[in-house]
MARSE-522895 format. One record per residue (C-alpha): residue number from 1; residue in three letters; chain; x, y, z. Coordinates in pm, 1 decimal, always signed. Each point is the difference from the previous one (the first is absolute). Layout:
N
<NUM,'ALA','A',<X,Y,Z>>
...
***
This chain:
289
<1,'UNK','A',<+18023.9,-2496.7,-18130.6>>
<2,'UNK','A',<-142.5,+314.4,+150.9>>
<3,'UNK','A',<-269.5,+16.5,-282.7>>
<4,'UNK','A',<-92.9,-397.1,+103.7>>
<5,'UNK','A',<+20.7,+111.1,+378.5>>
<6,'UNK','A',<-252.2,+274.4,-98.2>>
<7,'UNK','A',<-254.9,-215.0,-187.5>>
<8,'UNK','A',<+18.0,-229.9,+245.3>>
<9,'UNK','A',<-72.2,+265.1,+289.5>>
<10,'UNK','A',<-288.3,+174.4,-249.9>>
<11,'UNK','A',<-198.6,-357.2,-73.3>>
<12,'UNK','A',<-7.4,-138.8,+354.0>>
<13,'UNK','A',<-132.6,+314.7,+134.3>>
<14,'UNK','A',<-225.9,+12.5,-290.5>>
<15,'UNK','A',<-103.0,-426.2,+109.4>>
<16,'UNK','A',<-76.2,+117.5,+345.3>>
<17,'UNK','A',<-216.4,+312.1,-131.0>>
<18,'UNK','A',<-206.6,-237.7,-202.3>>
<19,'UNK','A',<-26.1,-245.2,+318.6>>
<20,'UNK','A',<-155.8,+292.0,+183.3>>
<21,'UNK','A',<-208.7,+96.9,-307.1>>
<22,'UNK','A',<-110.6,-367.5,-25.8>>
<23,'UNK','A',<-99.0,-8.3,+396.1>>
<24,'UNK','A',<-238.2,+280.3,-63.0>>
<25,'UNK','A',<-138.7,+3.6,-293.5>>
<26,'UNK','A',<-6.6,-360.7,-191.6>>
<27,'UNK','A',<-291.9,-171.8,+50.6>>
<28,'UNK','A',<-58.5,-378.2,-70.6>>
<29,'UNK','A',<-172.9,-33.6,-365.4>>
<30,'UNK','A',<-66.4,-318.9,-217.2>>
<31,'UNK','A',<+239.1,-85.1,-230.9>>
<32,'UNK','A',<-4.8,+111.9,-360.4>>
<33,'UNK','A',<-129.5,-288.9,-222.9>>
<34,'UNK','A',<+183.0,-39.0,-283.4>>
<35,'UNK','A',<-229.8,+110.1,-311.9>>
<36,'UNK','A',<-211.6,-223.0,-215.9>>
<37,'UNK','A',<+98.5,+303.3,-242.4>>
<38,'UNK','A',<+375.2,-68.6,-22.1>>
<39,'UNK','A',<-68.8,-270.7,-265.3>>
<40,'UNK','A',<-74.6,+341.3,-200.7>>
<41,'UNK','A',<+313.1,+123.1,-222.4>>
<42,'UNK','A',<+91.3,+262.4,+311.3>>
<43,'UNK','A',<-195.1,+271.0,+181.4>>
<44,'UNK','A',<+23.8,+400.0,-127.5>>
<45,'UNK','A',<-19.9,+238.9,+312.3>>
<46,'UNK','A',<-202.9,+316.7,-113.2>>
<47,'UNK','A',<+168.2,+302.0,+191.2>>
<48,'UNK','A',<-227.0,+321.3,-47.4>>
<49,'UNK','A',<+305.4,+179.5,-158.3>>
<50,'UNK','A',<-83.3,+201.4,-321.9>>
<51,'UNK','A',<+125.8,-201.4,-202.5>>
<52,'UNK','A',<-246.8,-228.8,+51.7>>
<53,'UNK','A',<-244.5,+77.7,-244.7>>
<54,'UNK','A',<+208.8,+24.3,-290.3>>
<55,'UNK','A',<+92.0,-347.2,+112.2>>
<56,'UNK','A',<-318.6,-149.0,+14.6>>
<57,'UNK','A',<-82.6,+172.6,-288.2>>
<58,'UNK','A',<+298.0,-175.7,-256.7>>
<59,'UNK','A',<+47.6,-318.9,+211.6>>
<60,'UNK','A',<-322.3,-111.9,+57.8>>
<61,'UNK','A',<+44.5,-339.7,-130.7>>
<62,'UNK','A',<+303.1,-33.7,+205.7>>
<63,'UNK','A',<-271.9,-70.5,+309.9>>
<64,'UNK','A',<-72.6,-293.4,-174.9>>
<65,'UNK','A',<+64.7,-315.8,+223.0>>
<66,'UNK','A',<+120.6,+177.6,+266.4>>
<67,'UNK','A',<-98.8,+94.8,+352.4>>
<68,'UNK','A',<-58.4,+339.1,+129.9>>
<69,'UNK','A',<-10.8,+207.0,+260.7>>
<70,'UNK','A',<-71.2,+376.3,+64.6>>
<71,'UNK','A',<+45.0,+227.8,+294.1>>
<72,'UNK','A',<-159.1,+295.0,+194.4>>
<73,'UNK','A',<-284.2,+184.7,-155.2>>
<74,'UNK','A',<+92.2,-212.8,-366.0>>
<75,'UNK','A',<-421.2,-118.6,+29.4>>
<76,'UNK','A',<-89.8,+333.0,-26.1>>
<77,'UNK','A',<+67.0,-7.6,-356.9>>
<78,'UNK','A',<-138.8,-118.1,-329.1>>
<79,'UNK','A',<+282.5,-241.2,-56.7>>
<80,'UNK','A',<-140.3,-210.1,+313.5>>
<81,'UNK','A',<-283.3,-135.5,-102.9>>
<82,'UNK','A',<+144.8,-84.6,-374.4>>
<83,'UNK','A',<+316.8,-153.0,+115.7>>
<84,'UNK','A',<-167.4,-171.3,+316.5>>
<85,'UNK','A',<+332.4,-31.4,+174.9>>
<86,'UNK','A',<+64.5,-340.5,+207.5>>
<87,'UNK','A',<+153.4,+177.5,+303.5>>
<88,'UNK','A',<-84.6,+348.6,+159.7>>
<89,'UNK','A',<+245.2,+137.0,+272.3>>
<90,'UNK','A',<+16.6,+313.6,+295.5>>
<91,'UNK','A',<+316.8,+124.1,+228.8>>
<92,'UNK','A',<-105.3,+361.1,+24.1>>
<93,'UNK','A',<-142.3,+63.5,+360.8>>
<94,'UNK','A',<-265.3,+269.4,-187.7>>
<95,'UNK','A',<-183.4,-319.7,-121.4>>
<96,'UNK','A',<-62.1,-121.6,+398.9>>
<97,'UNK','A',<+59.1,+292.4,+250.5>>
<98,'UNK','A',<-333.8,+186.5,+160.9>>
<99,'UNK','A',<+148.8,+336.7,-15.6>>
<100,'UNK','A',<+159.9,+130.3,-379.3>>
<101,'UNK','A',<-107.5,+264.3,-216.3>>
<102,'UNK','A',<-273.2,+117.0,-181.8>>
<103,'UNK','A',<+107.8,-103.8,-258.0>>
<104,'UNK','A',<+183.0,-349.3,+47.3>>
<105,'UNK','A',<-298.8,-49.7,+150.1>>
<106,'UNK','A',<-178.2,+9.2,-341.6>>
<107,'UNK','A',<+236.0,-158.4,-178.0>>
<108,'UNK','A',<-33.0,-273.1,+272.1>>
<109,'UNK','A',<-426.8,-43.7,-44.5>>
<110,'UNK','A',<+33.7,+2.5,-381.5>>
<111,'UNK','A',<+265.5,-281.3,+37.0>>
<112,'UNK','A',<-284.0,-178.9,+203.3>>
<113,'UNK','A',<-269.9,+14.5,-221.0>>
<114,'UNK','A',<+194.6,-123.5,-316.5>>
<115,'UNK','A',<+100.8,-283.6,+217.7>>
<116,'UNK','A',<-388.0,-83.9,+85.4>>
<117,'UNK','A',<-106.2,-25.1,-355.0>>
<118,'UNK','A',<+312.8,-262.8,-72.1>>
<119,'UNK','A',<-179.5,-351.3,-115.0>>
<120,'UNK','A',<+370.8,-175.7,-75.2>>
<121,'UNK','A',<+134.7,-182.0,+238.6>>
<122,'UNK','A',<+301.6,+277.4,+125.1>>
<123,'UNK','A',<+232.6,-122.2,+296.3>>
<124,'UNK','A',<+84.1,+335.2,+200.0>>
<125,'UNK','A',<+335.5,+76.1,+166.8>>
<126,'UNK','A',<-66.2,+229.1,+318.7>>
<127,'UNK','A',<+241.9,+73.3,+332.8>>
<128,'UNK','A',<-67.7,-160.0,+314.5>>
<129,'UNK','A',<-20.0,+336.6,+114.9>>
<130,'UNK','A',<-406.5,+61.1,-196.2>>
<131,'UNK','A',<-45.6,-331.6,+145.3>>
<132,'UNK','A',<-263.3,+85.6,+209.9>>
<133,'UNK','A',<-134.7,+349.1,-209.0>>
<134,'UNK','A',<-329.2,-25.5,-31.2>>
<135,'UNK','A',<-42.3,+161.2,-350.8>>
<136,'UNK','A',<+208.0,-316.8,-119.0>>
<137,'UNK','A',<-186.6,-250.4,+154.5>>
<138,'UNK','A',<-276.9,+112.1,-116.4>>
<139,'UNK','A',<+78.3,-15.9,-336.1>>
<140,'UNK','A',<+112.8,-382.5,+36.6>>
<141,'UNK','A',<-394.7,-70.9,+90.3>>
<142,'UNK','A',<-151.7,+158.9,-213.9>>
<143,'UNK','A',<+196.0,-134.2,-321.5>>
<144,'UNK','A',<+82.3,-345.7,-17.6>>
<145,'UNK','A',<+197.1,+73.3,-286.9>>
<146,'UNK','A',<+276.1,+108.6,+249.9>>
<147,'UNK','A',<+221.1,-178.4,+209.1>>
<148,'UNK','A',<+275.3,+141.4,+247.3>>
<149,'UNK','A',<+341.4,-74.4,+48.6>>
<150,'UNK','A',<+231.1,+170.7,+259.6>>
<151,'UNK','A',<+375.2,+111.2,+30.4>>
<152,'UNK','A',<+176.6,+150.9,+200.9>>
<153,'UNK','A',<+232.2,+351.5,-67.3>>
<154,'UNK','A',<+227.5,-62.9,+259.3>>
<155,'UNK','A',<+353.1,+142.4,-135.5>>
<156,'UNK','A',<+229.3,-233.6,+50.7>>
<157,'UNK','A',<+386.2,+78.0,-73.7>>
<158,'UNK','A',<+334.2,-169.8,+106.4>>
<159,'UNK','A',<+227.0,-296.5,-87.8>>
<160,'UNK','A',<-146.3,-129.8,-348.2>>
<161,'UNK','A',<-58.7,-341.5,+109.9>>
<162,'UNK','A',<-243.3,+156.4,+299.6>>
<163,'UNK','A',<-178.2,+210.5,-267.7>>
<164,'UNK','A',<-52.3,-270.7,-235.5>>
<165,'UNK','A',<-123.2,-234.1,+322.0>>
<166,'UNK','A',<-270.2,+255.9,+95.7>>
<167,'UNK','A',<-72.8,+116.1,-350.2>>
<168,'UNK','A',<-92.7,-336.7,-83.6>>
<169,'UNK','A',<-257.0,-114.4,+295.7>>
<170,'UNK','A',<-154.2,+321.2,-9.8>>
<171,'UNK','A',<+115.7,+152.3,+308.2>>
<172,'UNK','A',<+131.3,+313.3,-192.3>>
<173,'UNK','A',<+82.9,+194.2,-370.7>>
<174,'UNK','A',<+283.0,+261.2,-29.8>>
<175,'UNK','A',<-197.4,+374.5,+90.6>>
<176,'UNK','A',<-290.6,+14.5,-189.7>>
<177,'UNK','A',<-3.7,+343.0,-109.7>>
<178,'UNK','A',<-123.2,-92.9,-314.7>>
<179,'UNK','A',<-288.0,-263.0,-83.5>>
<180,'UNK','A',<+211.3,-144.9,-288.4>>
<181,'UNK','A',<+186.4,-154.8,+303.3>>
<182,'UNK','A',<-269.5,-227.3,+141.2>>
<183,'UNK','A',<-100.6,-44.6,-344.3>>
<184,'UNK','A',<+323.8,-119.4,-98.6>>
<185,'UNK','A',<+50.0,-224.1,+332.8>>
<186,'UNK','A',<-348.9,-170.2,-40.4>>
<187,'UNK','A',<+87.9,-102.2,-382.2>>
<188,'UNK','A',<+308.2,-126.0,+122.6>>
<189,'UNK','A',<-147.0,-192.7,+319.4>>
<190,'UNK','A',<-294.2,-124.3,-249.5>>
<191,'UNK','A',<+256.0,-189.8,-194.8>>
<192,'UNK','A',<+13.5,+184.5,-324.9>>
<193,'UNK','A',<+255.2,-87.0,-222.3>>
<194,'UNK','A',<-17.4,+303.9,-211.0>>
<195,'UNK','A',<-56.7,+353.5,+150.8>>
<196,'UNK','A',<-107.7,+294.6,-255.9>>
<197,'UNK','A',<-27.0,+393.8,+140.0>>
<198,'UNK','A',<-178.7,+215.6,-217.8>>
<199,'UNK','A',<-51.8,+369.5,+97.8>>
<200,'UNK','A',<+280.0,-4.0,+283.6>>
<201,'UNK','A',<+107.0,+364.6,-136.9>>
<202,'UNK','A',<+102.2,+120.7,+321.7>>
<203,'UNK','A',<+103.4,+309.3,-133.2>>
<204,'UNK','A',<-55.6,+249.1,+268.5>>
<205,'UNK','A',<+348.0,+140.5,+58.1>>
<206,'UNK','A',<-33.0,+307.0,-269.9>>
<207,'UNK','A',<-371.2,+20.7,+131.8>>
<208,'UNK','A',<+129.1,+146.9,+331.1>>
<209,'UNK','A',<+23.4,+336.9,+78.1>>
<210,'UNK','A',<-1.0,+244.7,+341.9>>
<211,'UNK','A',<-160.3,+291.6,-11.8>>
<212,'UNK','A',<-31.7,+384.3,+164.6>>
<213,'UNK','A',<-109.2,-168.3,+321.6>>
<214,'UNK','A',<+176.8,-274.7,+32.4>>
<215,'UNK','A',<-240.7,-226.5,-74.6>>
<216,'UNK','A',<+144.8,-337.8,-203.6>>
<217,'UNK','A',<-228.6,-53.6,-300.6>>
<218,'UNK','A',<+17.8,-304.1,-244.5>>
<219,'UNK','A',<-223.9,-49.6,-305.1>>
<220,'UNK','A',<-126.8,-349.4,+55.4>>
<221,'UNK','A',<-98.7,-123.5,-357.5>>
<222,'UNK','A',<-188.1,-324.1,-29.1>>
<223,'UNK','A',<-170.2,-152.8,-337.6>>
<224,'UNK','A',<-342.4,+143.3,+50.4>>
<225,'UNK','A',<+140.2,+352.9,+97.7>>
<226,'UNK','A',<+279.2,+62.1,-214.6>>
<227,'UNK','A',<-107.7,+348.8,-102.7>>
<228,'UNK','A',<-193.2,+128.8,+288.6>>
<229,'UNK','A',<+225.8,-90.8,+295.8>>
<230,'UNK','A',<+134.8,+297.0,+215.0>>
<231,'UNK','A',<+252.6,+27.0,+219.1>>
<232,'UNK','A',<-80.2,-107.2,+367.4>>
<233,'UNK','A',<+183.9,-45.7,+333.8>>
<234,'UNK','A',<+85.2,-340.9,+110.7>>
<235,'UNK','A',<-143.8,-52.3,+325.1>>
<236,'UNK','A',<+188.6,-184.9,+305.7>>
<237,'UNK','A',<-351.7,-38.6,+170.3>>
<238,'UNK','A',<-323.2,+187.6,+1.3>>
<239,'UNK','A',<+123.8,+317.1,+133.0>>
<240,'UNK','A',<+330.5,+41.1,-100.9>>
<241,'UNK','A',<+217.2,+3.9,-329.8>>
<242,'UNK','A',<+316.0,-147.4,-117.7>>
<243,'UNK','A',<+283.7,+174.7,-1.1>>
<244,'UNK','A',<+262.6,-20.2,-307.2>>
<245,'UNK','A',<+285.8,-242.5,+120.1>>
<246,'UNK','A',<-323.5,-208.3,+180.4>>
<247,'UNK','A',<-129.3,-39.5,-370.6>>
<248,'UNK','A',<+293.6,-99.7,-139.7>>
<249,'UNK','A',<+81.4,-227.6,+292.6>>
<250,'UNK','A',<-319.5,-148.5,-124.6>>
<251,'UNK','A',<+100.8,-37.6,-350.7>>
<252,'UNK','A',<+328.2,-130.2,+121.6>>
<253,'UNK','A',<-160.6,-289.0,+180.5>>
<254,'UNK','A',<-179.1,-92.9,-321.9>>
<255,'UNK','A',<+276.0,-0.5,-238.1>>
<256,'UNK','A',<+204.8,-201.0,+262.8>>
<257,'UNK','A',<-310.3,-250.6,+95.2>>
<258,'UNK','A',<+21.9,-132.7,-370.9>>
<259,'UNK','A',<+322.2,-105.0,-3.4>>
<260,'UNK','A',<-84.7,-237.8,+308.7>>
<261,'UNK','A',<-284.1,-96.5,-203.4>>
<262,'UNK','A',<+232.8,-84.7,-290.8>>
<263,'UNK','A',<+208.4,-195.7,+236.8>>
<264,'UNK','A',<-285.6,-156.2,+154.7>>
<265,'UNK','A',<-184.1,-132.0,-312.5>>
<266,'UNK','A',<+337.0,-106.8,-161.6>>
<267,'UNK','A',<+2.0,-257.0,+293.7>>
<268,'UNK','A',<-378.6,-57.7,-64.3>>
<269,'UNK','A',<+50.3,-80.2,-355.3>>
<270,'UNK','A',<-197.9,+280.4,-111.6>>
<271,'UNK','A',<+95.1,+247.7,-276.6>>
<272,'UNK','A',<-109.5,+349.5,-20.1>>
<273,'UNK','A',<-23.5,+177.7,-320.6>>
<274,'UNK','A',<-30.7,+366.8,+9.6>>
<275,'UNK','A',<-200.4,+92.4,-299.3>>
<276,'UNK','A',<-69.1,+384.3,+87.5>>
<277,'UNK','A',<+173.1,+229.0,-282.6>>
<278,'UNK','A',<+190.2,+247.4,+243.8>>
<279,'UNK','A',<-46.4,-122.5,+333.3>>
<280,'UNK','A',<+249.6,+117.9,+226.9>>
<281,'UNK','A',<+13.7,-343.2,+196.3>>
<282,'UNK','A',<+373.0,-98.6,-97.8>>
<283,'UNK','A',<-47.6,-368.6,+214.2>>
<284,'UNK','A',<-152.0,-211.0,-263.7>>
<285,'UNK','A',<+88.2,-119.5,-323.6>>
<286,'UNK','A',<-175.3,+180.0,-303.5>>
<287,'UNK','A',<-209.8,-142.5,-245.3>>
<288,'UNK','A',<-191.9,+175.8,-270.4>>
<289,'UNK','A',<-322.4,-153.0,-178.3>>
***
């Protein structure tokens, strides 16, 4: 009874959070259209994990038939412009915000310039917050190639049947501290039937280390810099860095987030198949090719 009286307690403050949350920072966006693609035998999500090109690399024909979609700074590489992926998603605030670093920065204007010389029709997931950036915008006229669709990362937590309401008109996603989780939410909302992850390692928790200063380091590996990352500091914003239990908060939220994903596309009638050899996400059912 006590545990009951607790959950109760826990997911109506957590319903009223999300109101707030919802009051400031939703904004009205068209609904998502349900695919012409999901006549396809399922969509494969391409995570930049590193497992990802040993994945490509024996599963190839696996693509066949299906959808895809690939996140963050995935057009950078080679495997863009052979797989020509269907679908091409953001969530990091790097890929929008005026101020980041040097070399975010970078990685931001190479992203850009891949995305110019696209001539496939690629449908583009991006926040309501880069709405109005004027790097993005840009890009949308000068390629007609490109079209934009918006969503909003809103986290949204509390009774199930409130989560599920919001999750599914796009008011909201469990905290998107991870791009696999819009990724994941717009497959679902897009009517998919089948759901593949490849390269959805998320390995990092031996990758994490403090050292003689304090400082928090993790080795972020992704597929295209497997052998050459080096261990950086996770920043909180431009100026400041994360500390230890604030990075595994983080991971915390992720790990958690897919399990309301699970529930949410079990009511969705949507499966998802994790296909990653060693991935550390314990929410979906495994599946190897």
């Amino acid at each position: 009874m006590i545990l009951l009286i607790k959950n109760f307690v826990t997911n109506f403050c957590q319903t009223l959070v999300s109101l707030a949350r919802i009051t400031i920072w939703t904004k009205c966006v068209n609904k998502i259209k349900i695919s012409e693609n999901t006549k396809k035998s399922g969509i494969v999500i391409l995570a930049n994990g590193p497992s990802l090109n040993e994945m490509i690399a024996d599963n190839s024909s696996f693509l066949k038939g299906k959808s895809v979609i690939c996140v963050n700074s995935f057009p950078t590489s080679d495997y863009f412009t052979s797989l020509k992926p269907d679908y091409f998603i953001i969530s990091a605030p790097d890929y929008w915000l005026k101020i980041v670093r040097p070399e975010l920065s970078k990685m931001r204007n190479d992203l850009i310039e891949k995305l110019l010389l696209v001539d496939w029709d690629l449908k583009i997931f991006i926040p309501t917050q880069a709405k109005h950036c004027t790097l993005w915008n840009e890009l949308l006229q000068k390629n007609k190639h490109l079209t934009f669709h918006h969503y909003n990362l809103t986290p949204i937590y509390g009774f199930r049947c409130f989560r599920n309401f919001c999750y599914k008109r796009n008011i909201g996603m469990p905290r998107p501290h991870n791009v696999l989780i819009p990724a994941l939410m717009m497959s679902i909302k897009m009517k998919f039937a089948d759901i593949y992850l490849w390269g959805a390692d998320h390995s990092w928790l031996p990758l994490i280390y403090v050292d003689q200063e304090n400082k928090v380091l993790l080795t972020h590996q992704h597929f295209y810099d497997k052998d050459t990352a080096i261990p950086l500091t996770m920043q909180k914003n431009v100026k400041e860095d994360r500390k230890l239990h604030e990075m595994l908060y983080k991971f915390v939220y992720t790990f958690e987030g897919y399990f309301f994903i699970r529930e949410f596309a079990e009511k969705s009638r949507s499966n998802i198949w994790n296909c990653t050899p060693g991935s550390f996400i314990d929410a979906f059912e495994r599946l190897k090719i």
